[in-house]
C-alpha positions as CSV (number, residue, x, y, z in Angstrom):
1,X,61.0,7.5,-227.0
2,X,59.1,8.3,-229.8
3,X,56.8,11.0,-228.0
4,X,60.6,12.6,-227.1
5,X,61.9,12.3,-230.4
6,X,58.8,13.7,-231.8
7,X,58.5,17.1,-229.5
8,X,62.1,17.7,-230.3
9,X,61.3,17.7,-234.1
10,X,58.8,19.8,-233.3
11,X,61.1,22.2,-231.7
12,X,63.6,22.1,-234.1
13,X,61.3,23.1,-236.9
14,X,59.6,26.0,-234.9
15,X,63.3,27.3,-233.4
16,X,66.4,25.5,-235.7
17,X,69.3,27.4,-234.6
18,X,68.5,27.5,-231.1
19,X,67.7,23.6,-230.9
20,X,71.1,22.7,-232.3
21,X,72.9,25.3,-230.4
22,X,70.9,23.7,-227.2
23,X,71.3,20.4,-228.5
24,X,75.2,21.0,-229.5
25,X,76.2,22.2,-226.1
26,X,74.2,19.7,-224.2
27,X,76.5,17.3,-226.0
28,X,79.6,18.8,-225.6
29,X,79.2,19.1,-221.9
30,X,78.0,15.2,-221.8
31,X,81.1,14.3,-223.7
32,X,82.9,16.0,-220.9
33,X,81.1,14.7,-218.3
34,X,81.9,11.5,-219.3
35,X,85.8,12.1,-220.3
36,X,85.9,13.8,-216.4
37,X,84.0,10.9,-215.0
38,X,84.8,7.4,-217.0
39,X,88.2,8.1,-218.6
40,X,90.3,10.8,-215.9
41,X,88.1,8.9,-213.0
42,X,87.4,11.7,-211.2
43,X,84.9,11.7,-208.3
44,X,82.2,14.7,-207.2
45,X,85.5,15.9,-204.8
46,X,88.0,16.2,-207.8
47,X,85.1,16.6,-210.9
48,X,85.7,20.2,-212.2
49,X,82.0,22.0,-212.7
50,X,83.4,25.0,-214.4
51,X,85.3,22.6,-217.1
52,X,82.4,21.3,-218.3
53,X,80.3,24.5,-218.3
54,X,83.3,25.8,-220.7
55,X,82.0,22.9,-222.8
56,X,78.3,23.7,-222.6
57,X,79.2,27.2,-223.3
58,X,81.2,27.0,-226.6
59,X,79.2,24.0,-228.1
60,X,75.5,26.4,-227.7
61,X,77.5,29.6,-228.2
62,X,80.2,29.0,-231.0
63,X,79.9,25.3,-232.0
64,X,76.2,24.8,-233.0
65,X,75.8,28.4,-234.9
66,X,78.4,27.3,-236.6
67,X,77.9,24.2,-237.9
68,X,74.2,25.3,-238.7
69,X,76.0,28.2,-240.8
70,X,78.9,26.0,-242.1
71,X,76.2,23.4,-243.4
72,X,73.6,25.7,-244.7
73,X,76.7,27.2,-246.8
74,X,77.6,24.0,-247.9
75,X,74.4,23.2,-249.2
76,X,74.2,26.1,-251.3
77,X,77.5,26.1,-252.7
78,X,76.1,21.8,-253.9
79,X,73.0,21.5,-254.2
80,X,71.8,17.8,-254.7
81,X,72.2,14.7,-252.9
82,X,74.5,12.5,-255.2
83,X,77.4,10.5,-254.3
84,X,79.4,13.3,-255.6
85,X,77.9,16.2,-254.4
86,X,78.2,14.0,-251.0
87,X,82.0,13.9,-251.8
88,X,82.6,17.1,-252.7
89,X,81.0,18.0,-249.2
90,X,82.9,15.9,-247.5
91,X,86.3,16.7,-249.0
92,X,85.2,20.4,-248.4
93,X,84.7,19.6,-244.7
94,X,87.4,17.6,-244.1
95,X,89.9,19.9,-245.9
96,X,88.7,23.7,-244.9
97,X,86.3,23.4,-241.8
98,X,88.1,20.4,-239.5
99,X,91.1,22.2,-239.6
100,X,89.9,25.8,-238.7
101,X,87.1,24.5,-236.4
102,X,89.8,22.4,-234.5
103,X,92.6,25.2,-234.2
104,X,89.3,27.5,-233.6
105,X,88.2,24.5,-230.8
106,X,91.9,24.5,-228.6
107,X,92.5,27.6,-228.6
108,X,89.1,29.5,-227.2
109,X,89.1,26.5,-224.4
110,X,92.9,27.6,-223.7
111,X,91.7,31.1,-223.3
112,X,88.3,30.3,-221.1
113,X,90.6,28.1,-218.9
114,X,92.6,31.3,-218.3
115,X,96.0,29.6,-219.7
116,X,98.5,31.7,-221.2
117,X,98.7,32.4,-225.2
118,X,102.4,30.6,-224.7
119,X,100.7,27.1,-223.4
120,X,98.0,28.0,-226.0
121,X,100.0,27.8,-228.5
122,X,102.1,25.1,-227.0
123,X,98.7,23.2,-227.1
124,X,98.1,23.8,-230.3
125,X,101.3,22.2,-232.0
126,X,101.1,19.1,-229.4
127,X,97.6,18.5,-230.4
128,X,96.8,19.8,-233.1
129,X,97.6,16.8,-236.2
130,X,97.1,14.1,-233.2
131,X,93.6,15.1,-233.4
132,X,92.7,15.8,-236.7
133,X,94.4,12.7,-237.6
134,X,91.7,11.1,-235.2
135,X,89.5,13.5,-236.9
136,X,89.7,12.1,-240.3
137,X,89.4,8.4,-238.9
138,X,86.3,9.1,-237.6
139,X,84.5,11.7,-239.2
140,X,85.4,11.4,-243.1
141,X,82.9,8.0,-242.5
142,X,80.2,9.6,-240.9
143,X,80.2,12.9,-243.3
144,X,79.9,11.1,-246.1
145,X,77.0,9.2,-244.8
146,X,75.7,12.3,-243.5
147,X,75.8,14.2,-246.3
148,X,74.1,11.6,-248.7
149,X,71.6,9.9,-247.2
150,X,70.5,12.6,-244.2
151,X,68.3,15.7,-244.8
152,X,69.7,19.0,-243.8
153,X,67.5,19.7,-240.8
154,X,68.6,16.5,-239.3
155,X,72.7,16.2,-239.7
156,X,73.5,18.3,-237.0
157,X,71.8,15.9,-234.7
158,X,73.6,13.0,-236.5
159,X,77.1,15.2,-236.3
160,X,75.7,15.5,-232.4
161,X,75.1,11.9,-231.6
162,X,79.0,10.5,-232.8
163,X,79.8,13.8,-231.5
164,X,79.4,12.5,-227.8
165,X,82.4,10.2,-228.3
166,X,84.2,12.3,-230.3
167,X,83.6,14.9,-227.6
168,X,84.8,12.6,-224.9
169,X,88.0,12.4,-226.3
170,X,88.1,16.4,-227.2
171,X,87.6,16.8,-223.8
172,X,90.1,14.4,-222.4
173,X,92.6,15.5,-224.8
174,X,92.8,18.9,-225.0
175,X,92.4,19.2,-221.5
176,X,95.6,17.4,-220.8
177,X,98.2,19.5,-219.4
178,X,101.5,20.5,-220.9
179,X,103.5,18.9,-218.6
180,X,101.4,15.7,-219.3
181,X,103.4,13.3,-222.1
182,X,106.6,15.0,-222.4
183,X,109.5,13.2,-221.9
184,X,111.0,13.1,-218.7
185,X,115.2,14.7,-219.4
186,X,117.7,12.0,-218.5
187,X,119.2,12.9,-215.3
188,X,122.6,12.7,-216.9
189,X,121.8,15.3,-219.3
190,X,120.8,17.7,-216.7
């Protein structure tokens, strides 16, 4: 493991933004693989190839450039590893990026799946807060330990790692359907 660990420092060093793009995609698709596979059960006759190539795409495309960006900026605007430079970080993260990034995140995979900008923004308002609610809960811990005690060249790989399970349930949830937890009308109201 250590031989592995140490080649892919190597790369990151010599190529940065295309090892966290690689590496940020990669992960994305796992995270799918495993929602498709281990949470929607689905089996090689039902498992959708193209859904998780969606994932691969935007994670090496869109997502890793711009967390490498969105990091590097926040590292110039505070400079410094303190508690509250961490914080500040953090509360900048959680605040400005989550929100953007996540409304940024269901609507592009609304569009490569093809769906309508009406289901889109359906989508959108359905799960939107559920998810950033989740969001908070899981990432407001991490960042702060991210941001204070990891170097620069290494958080995208720690954002990558919890990322998996966070990606899992991205996956699972905004791939949900409309139709899928909506009330069924009372036949007497029909």
């Amino acid at each position: 493991m250590s031989k592995l660990w140490q080649a892919y420092l190597g790369v990151l060093q010599r190529h940065p933004w295309k090892t966290q793009a690689t590496t940020t995609g990669t992960l994305m698709a796992a995270g799918d693989v495993i929602a498709q596979i281990f949470i929607e059960k689905k089996n090689t006759a039902n498992y959708d190839t193209v859904r998780t190539l969606r994932f691969l795409g935007f994670g090496t495309l869109l997502a890793g450039p711009v967390l490498r960006t969105w990091y590097m900026t926040l590292d110039f605007l505070f400079k410094g590893t303190t508690k509250t430079v961490a914080l500040k970080k953090v509360f900048c993260d959680q605040a400005f990026f989550a929100p953007s990034f996540l409304t940024v995140f269901i609507t592009t995979m609304g569009w490569l799946r093809g769906d309508p900008w009406s289901e889109i923004q359906e989508k959108v308002k359905r799960d939107f807060l559920p998810i950033l609610m989740a969001n908070y809960q899981l990432w407001i811990p991490v960042q702060i330990s991210n941001f204070y005690f990891v170097p620069f060249h290494h958080r995208i790989l720690v954002v990558n790692v919890v990322a998996l399970f966070w990606n899992t349930y991205l996956a699972w949830k905004s791939e949900r359907k409309l139709t899928e937890n909506k009330p069924i009308a009372n036949k007497d109201t029909q």
